[in-house]
N, C-alpha and C positions, 0 to 999 in steps of 0.2 A: 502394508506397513514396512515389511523388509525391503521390499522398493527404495522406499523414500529413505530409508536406515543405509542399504546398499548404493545410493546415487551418492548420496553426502559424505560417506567414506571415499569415494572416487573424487569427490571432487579437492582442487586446490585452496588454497585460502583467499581467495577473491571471489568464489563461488561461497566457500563458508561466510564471509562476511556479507557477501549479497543475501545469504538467506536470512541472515541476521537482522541485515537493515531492513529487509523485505517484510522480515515478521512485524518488528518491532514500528516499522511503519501502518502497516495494518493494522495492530492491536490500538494504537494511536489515535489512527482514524477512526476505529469502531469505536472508543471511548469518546470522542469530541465528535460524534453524529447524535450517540446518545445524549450528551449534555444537551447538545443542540436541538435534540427534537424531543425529548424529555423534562429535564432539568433546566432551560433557560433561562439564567437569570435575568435577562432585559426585558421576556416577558413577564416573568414573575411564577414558574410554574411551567406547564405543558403548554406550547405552540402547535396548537391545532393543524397551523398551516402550513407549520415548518416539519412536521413531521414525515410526510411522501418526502421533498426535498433531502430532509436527511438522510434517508435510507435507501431509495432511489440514485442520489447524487453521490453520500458518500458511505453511506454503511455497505450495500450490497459490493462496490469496489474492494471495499476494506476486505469482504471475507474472500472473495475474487484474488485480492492479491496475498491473502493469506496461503491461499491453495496455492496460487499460483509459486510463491517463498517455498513452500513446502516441497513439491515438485520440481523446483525446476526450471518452469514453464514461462521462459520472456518473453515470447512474445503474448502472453497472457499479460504478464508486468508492464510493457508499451501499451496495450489495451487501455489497463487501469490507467495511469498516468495519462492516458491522452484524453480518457473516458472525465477523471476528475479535476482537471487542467485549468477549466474554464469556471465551475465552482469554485474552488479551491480559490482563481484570481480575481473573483468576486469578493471571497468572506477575507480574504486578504486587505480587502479597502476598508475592511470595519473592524470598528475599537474592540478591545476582549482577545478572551482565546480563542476566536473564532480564526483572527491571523494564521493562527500555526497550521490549520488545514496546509497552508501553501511548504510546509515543511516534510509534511505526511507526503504531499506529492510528491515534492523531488528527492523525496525517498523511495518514492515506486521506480523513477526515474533511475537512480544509482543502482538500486538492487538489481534492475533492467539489463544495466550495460556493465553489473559485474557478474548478474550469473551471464551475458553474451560473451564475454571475454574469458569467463572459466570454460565455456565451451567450445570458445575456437582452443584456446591454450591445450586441450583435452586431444582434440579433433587431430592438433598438426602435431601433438606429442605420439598419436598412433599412426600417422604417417609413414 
């Protein structure tokens, strides 16, 4: 825990706002996989079917790119993003909150290329 305490005082504020984005994209996801494989309202209740999907496709990413926010860790952050890309441009095509998946992504995305830029910026400031 003083790790991740100790990294995020080092970092700049494009790294602080990468984690930012990064959590809050997560936390995002993990709420609208549960809608989705839980509480769906177009089925009317639990989707049997939709539940692997959900957790599989976008819950597991979610807590992946939570650790990953938490850490640090972008090329974890390009993982998730690349991992739920193609989901995400799926539930994108259909009516509901189900669109905003594609929001949660290219928040993996941003969080990605600003913790990689907090850590060149890091890198050639100990130069």
């Amino acid at each position: 825990m003083t790790n991740i305490i100790k990294s995020f005082h080092e970092m700049n504020i494009i790294g602080r706002i990468g984690v930012f984005v990064g959590i809050v994209a997560a936390v995002s996801g993990l709420v609208l996989s549960v809608i989705l494989g839980l509480f769906n309202p177009y089925v009317g209740g639990i989707a049997k079917e939709a539940i692997p999907v959900a957790f599989i496709g976008l819950g597991l990413p979610a807590i992946l790119g939570f650790i990953a926010s938490l850490y640090g860790t972008t090329w974890l952050m390009y993982v998730v993003f690349i991992y739920t890309l193609p989901v995400s441009l799926y539930l994108a095509a259909t009516p509901g909150i189900f669109r905003f998946f594609i929001f949660v992504t290219f928040g993996y995305l941003l969080a990605a290329i600003s913790l990689s830029m907090d850590k060149k910026i890091r890198k050639k400031k100990w130069e």
